[in-house]
N, C-alpha and C positions, 0 to 999 in steps of 0.2 A: 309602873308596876308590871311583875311579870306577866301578870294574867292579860296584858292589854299585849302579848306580845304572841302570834301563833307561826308555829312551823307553817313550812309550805306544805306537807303534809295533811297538817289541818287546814289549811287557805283552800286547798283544793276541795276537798270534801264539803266545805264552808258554800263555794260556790260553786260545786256540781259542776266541778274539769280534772282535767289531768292534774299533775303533779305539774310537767312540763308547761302545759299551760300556764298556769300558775304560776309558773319562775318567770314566763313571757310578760307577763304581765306586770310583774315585778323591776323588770329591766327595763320596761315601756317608758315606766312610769306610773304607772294604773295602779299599783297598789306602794305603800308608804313601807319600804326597808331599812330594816335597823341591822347591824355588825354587831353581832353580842360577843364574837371572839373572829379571832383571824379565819376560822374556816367554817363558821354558822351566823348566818342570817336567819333574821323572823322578819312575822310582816305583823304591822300596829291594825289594833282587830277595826279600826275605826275606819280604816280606809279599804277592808273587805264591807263593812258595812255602807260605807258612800257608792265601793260600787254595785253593792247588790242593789241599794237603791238607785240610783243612774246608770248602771246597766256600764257596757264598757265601751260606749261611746259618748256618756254623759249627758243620756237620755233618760228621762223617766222610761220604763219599761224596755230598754235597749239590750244587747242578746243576752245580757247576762242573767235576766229573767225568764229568755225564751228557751234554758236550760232544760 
């Protein structure tokens, strides 16, 4: 569904960083990327959700709570 799919735009604001951040995190690994066309990506809302809950070291309460 698309609503399960957000800009990085909205990723960031999601969890209180950059835009950039946001992409960093995305290339890590840390957040779940999908190719919707040759030159846009989104990120699946579930895996902003896993990391606000485990934080970005995959910790309960790890930085991405100390936001």
């Amino acid at each position: 569904m698309a609503t399960d799919l957000l800009t990085y735009s909205e990723t960031a604001d999601r969890i209180h960083v950059s835009v950039s951040t946001a992409r960093r995190l995305g290339r890590a690994g840390r957040l779940d990327e999908v190719r919707v066309s040759p030159g846009a990506v989104r990120v699946r809302l579930a895996s902003v959700e896993r990391l606000l809950q485990h934080g970005y070291d995959g910790q309960p309460g790890g930085e991405a709570s100390a936001q």
